[in-house]
N, C-alpha and C positions, 0 to 999 in steps of 0.2 A: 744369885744370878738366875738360877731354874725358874724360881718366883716368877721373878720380873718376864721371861720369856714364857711361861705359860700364861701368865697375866696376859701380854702383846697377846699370843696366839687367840685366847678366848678375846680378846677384844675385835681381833681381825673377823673370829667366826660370827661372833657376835653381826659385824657391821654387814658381813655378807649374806649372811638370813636375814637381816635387816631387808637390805635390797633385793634379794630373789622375794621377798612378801609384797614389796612394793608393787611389784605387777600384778600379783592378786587382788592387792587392795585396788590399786588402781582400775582395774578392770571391773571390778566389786562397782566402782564409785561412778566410773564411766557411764552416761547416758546413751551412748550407741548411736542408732539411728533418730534417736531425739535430740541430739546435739545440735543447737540452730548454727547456721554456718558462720554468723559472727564470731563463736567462741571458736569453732575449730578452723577455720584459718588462723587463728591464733596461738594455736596447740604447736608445739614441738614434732617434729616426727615421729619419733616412740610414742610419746601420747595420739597422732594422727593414725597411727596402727594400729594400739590400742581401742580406740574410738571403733575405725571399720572394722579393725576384728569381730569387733563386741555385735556393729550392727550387722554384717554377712551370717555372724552363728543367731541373730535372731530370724533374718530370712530365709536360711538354709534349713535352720534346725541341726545345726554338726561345723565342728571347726572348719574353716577353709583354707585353700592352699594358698600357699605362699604367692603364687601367680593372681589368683584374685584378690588377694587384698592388695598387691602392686597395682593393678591394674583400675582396681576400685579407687584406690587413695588418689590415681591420677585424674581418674574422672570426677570424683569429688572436689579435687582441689582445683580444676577448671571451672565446675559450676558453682563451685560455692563464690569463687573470684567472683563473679558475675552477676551472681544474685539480685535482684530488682528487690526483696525484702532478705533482708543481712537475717532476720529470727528464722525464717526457714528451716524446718530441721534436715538433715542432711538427707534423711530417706525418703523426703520430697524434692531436695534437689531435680531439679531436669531442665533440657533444654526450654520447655514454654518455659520456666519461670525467670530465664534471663532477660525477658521481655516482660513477661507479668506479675505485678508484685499478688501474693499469696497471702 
């Protein structure tokens, strides 16, 4: 019976260092600010996080707060909607390009 419940246990640990890498990887694999907005209007929110995470720490140069990547993911997810070219990467998002295809 010990077996069997250290077995469980190392498989739980297992599954959860699984998942806490996942975001590393994830973030590893993420294109950031080169994300054209066709695929990330597509992303999930963890992934839509991950993504501005990734492009604010390229713009800033240093992780950013919680508040600007809220506030970013809003404005990105309004202009990406919008977009007149869906390939647009997200760090060119902006207002003219809702009218101009890029």
């Amino acid at each position: 019976m010990n077996a069997t419940k250290a077995r469980t246990g190392l498989m739980i640990a297992a599954a959860a260092l699984a998942l806490a890498g996942c975001t590393e990887i994830e973030q590893a694999l993420n294109k950031g600010g080169d994300t054209p907005c066709r695929e990330y209007v597509q992303q999930d929110q963890q992934t839509k996080r991950v993504t501005i995470t990734k492009f604010l720490e390229e713009q800033l140069g240093r992780e950013p707060t919680g508040t600007n990547v809220d506030l970013s993911m809003a404005a990105v997810d309004g202009l990406c909607s919008v977009q007149a070219n869906a390939d647009t990467p997200i760090e060119r998002a902006d207002v003219a390009g809702i009218f101009i295809r890029k």
